[in-house]
C-alpha positions in Angstrom: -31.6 -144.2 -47.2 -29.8 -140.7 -46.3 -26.6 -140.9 -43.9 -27.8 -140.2 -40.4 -26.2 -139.4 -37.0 -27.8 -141.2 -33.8 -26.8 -141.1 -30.3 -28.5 -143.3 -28.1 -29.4 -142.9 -24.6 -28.1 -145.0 -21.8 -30.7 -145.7 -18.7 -32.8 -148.4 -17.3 -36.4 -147.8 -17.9 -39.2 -150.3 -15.6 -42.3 -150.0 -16.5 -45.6 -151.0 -15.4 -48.1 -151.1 -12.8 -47.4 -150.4 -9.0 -43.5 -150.2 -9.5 -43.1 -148.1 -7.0 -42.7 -151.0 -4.6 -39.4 -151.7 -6.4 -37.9 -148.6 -6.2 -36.0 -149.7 -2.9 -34.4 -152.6 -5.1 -32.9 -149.9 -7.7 -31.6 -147.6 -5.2 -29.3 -150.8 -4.0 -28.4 -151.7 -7.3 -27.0 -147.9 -7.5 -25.2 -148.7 -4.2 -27.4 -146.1 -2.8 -27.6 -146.1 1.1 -28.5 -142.5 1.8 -31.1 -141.2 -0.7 -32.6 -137.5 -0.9 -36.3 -137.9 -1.8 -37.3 -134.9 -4.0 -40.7 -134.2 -4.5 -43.8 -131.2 -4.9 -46.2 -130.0 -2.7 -49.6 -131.7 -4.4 -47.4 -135.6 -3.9 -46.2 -134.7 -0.7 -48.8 -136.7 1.7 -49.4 -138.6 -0.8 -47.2 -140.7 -3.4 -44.5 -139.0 -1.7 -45.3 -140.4 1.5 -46.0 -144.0 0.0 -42.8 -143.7 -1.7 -40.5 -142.7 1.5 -42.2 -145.6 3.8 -41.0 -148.1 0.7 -37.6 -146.8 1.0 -37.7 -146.6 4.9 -33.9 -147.0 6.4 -32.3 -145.4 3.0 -34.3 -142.1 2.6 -32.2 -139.5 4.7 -33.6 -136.2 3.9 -36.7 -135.0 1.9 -37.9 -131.8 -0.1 -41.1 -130.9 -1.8 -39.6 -127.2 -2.6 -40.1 -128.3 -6.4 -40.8 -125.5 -8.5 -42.0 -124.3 -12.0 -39.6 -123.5 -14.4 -36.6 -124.7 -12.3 -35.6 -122.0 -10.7 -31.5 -121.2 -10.0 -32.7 -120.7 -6.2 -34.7 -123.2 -5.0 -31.9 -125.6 -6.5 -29.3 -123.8 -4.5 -31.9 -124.0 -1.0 -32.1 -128.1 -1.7 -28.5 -127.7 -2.3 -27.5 -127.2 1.2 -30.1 -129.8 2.5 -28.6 -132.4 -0.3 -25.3 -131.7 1.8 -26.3 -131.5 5.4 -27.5 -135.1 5.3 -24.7 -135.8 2.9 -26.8 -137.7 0.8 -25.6 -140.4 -2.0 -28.6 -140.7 -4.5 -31.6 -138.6 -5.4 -35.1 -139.8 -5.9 -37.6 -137.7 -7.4 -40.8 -138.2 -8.0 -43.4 -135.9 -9.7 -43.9 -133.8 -12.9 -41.1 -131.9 -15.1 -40.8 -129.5 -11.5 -39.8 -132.2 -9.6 -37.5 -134.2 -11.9 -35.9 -130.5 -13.3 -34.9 -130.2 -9.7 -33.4 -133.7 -9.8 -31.3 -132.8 -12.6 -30.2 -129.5 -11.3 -28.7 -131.2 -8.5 -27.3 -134.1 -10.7 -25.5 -131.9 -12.8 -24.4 -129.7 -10.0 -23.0 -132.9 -7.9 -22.8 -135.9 -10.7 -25.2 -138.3 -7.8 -27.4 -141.0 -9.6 -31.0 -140.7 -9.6 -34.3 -142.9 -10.0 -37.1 -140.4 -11.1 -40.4 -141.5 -11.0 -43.1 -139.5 -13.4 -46.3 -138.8 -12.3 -47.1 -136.7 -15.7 -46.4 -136.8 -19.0 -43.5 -134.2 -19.2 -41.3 -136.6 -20.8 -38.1 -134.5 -19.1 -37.1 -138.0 -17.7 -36.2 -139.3 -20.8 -33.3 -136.4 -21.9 -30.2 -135.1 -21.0 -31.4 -131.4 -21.3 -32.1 -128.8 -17.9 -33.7 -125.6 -18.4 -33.4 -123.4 -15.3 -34.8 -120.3 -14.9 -33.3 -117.1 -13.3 -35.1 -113.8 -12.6 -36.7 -113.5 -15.9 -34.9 -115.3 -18.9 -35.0 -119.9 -19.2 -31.6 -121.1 -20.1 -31.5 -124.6 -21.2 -28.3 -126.9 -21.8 -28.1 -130.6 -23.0 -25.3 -132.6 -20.4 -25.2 -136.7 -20.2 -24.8 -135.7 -16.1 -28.3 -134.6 -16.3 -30.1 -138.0 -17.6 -31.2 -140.3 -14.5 -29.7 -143.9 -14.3 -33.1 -145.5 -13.7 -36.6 -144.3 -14.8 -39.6 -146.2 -13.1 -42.7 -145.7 -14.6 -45.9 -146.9 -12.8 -49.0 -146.5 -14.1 -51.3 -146.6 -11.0 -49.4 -143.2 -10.2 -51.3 -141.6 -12.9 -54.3 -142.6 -12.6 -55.3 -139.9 -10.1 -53.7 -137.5 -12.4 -57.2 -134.7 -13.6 -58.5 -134.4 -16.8 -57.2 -131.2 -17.7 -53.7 -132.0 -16.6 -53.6 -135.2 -18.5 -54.4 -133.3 -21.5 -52.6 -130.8 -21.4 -49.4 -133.1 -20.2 -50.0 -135.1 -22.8 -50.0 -132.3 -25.5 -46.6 -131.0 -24.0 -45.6 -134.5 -24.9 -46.6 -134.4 -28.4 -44.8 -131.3 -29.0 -41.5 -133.1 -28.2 -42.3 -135.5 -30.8 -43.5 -133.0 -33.5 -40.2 -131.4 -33.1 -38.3 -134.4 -33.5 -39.4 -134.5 -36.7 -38.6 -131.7 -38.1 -35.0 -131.6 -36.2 -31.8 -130.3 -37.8 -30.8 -133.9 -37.0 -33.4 -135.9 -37.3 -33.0 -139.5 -38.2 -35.1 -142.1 -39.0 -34.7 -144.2 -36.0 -36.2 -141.0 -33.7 -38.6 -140.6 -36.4 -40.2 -143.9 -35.9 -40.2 -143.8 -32.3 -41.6 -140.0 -32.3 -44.6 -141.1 -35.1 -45.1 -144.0 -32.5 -45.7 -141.9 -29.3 -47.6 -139.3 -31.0 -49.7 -142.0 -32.4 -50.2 -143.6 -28.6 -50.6 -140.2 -26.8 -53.1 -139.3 -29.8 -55.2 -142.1 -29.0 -55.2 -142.2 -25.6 -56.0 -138.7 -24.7 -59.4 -138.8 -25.3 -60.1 -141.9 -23.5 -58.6 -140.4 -20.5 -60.7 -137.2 -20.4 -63.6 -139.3 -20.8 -62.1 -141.9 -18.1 -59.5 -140.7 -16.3 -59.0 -144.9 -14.8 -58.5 -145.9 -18.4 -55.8 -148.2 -17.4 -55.2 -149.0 -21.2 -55.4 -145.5 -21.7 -53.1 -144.6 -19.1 -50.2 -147.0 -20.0 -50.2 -145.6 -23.4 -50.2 -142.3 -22.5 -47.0 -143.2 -20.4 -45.7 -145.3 -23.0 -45.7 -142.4 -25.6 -44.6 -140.1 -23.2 -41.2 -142.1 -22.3 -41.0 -142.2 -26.7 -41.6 -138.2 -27.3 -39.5 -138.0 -24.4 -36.9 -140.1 -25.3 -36.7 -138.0 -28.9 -36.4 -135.0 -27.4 -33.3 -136.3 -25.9 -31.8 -137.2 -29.0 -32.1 -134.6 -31.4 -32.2 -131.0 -31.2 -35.2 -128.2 -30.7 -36.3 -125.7 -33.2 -39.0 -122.9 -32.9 -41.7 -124.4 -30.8 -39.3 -124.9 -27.8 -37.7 -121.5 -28.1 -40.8 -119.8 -28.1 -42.4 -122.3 -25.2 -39.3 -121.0 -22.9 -39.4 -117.2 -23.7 -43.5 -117.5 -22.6 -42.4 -119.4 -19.8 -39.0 -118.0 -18.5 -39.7 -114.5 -19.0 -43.8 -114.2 -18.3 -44.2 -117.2 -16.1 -46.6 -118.6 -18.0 -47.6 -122.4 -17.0 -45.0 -124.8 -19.2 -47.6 -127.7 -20.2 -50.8 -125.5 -20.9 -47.9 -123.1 -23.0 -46.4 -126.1 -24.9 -50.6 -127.1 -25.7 -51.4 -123.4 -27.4 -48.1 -123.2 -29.1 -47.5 -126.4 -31.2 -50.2 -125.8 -33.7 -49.0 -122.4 -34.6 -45.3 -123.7 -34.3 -46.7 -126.4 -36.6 -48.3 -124.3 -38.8 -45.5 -122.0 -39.1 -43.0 -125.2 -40.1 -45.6 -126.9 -42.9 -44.0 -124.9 -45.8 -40.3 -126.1 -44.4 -40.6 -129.5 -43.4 -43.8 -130.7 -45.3 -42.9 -134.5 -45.0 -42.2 -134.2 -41.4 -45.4 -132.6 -40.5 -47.1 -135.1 -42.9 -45.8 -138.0 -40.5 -47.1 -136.3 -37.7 -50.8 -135.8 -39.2 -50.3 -139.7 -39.9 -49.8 -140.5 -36.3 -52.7 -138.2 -35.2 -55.2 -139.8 -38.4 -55.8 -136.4 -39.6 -55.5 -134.8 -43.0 -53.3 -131.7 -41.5 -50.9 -131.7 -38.4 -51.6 -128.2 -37.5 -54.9 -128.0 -37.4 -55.4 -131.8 -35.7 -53.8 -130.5 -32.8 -55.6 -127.7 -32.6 -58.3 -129.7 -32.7 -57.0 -132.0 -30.3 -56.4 -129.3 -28.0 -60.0 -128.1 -28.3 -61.7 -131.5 -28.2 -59.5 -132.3 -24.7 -60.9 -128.6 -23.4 -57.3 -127.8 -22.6 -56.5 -124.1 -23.2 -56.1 -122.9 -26.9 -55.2 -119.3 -26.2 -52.3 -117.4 -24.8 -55.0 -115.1 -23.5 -56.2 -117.7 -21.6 -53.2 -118.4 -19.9 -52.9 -115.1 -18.4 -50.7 -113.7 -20.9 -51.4 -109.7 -21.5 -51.8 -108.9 -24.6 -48.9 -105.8 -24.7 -46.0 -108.0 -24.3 -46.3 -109.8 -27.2 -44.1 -107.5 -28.6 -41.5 -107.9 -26.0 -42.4 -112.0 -26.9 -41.5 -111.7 -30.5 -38.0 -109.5 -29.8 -36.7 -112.1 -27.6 -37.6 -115.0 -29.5 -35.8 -113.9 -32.6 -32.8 -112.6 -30.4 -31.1 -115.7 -30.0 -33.4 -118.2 -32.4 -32.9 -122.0 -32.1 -32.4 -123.7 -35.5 -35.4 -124.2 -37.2 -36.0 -125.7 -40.8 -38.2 -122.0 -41.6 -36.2 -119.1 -41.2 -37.6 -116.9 -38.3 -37.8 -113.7 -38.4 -39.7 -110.9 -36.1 -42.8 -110.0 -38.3 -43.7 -113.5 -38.2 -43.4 -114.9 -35.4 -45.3 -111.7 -33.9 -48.0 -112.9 -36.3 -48.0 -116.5 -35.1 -48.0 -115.0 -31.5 -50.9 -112.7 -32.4 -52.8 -116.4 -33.4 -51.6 -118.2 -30.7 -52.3 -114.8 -28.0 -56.3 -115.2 -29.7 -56.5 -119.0 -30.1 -57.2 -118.8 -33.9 -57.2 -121.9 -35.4 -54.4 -122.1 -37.7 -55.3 -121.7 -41.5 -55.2 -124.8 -44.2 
C-alpha cells in the first residue's frame, strides 16, 4: 500500500424516498427559525411549492433567480433579499444552479444550509463554488461552502426527462473518472468513485428506457452523492478545466459539456494514468474507458458533439489558448497543439480512437 493523504467530509446525508417531508425536522436541528428557500424557475410551482408549504411558519423569503454557471450577480441580487428578511438558514432545492447559488451565499455569509438535489450534479457533495463573471468561471474549494445537511429523495427525481437524466448522470461520472486519476488520489476515493461509476453506469439505461425506475433512480442518486463526494476530496485535472472554459467563457450548457468532454478528456489521460482509467472501464464493464463513455453517451442519445451544443466552430482556437493558460494539474502534460486536437474531436463528436 502507498502512503495516502485523505480528508474526509463532514455533513449529514438522508436518503430515501419522499424525505422532503423531513426537511422541516433538520432545519430545527440547525436552530433554523427563519430560512431563505432557494430554488429555479422549472421547481418553482412545483417541488418548490411542496417544499415551502412543509416548512410553513420557518420559510421567510424565497427566490427562484437560480442561474447557470453561478453568476457573481444574481448571487449579489439574492444577497440583498437574504438580508431584508434577515434570514438564518438557506434551503435550496434544485440542480448544480440552485445549490451553486446556495453556496455562493454560504460562503459570502457562513449560514447553514439543507440542499435538496433534484439532478445528478453531485455539487452537494463538495466544498468547491465556481462562479462565473462576464466571461471567465473561477472555481475555489472552501469548507464554508459544503451544506450541513444533504436530503436526498428519490420521488424528486423521478419526474426528472430522459435526456436530462442522462446527461446529469454523465456529468456525474466525469467527477468520478477524475478522481481517479487525481494528483491526490487515494484508495479510499478510488473505491467509492469505481462504486458510483459502476451504479450510475448501470442505471442510466434503465432510466432512459423508464424514467419511474425507482431501482434505477436510487442508484443513480446513490452514485451521484459517491462521484460527488470524490470530487470533494481530491483535486481536478484536464476534464474540469476544459468543462469550465466551454462553460464560463461560451456559455455552453454545464451537464451536456461535462457528457461530450470526458471521453476525449479520457482519451487524452490513457497513456498517463493507464491503471486509473483501467478502473474506470471496470466499473462501466467495458474493455476501454474512453470509448465506453462514448458509447454511453451515444446509447443514452445525449449530445456527443460540441457542435451540437451550439459551440461555433472558430473559437476553438480561442478554447485551446485559454485552457492551457492557466492548466489545472493533470497526470499528461497539456500543451496547446493537443488539446486543440482533442477539441477538434470533441467540436465533431468523433469517437475517440483505441
Amino acid at each position: 500500500m502507498d502512503p495516502f493523504t485523505y480528508t474526509s467530509l463532514q455533513g449529514r446525508i438522508v436518503f430515501g424516498f419522499g424525505t422532503l417531508a423531513r426537511v422541516p425536522a433538520e432545519v430545527e436541528a440547525l436552530g433554523g427559525k427563519r430560512t431563505l428557500v432557494l430554488c429555479d424557475r422549472y421547481h418553482e410551482d412545483r417541488a418548490g411549492a411542496r417544499l415551502r408549504d412543509h416548512l410553513g411558519g420557518l420559510v421567510a423569503g424565497f427566490s427562484s433567480e437560480a442561474a447557470m454557471h453561478t453568476p457573481v450577480a444574481v448571487t449579489e441580487r439574492v444577497m440583498r433579499q437574504l438580508s431584508s428578511v434577515d434570514a438564518d438558514c438557506l434551503v435550496a432545492l434544485g440542480g448544480g444552479s440552485t445549490i451553486g447559488l446556495s453556496k455562493a451565499l454560504a460562503l459570502r455569509t457562513d449560514l447553514p444550509q439543507i440542499v435538496i438535489p433534484t439532478t445528478y450534479a453531485g455539487s452537494e457533495a463538495t466544498p468547491i463554488l465556481g462562479e462565473t463573471t462576464s466571461d471567465r468561471k473561477a472555481t475555489q474549494r472552501s469548507p464554508k461552502v459544503l451544506p450541513e445537511v444533504v436530503v436526498y429523495d428519490v420521488e424528486l427525481t423521478l419526474a426528472l426527462p430522459p435526456l436530462l437524466s442522462a446527461v446529469s448522470g454523465m456529468n456525474a461520472i466525469a467527477h468520478g473518472v477524475e478522481a481517479l486519476y487525481a494528483k491526490d488520489a487515494n484508495p479510499i476515493t478510488s473505491l467509492l468513485a469505481e462504486r458510483g461509476i459502476a451504479a450510475l453506469g448501470g442505471a442510466l439505461p434503465l432510466i432512459v428506457k423508464n424514467p419511474h425506475d425507482r431501482a434505477g433512480r436510487a442508484d443513480a442518486l446513490f452514485g451521484a452523492w459517491a462521484c460527488g463526494n470524490c470530487l470533494g476530496t481530491v483535486g481536478m485535472a484536464l476534464h474540469h478545466k476544459l468543462c469550465h472554459v466551454l462553460g464560463g467563457s461560451f456559455d455552453l450548457p454545464h451537464a451536456e459539456t461535462h457528457t461530450v468532454v470526458l471521453p476525449h478528456a479520457a482519451a487524452f489521460n490513457t497513456a498517463g494514468a493507464p491503471k486509473a482509467l483501467a478502473r474506470a472501464a471496470r466499473a462501466l464493464r467495458v474493455e476501454q474507458a474512453a470509448q465506453g463513455l462514448f458509447d454511453l453517451a451515444a446509447a443514452l442519445g445525449a449530445p456527443t458533439s460540441l457542435k451540437a451544443l451550439g459551440m461555433q466552430e472558430t473559437d476553438l482556437d480561442r478554447a485551446a489558448e485559454t485552457a492551457v493558460s492557466a492548466p489545472y494539474w493533470n497526470p499528461r502534460p497539456i500543451d496547446r497543439g493537443a488539446i486543440r486536437v482533442l477539441l477538434d474531436d470533441a467540436y465533431h463528436g468523433r469517437r475517440p480512437q483505441a
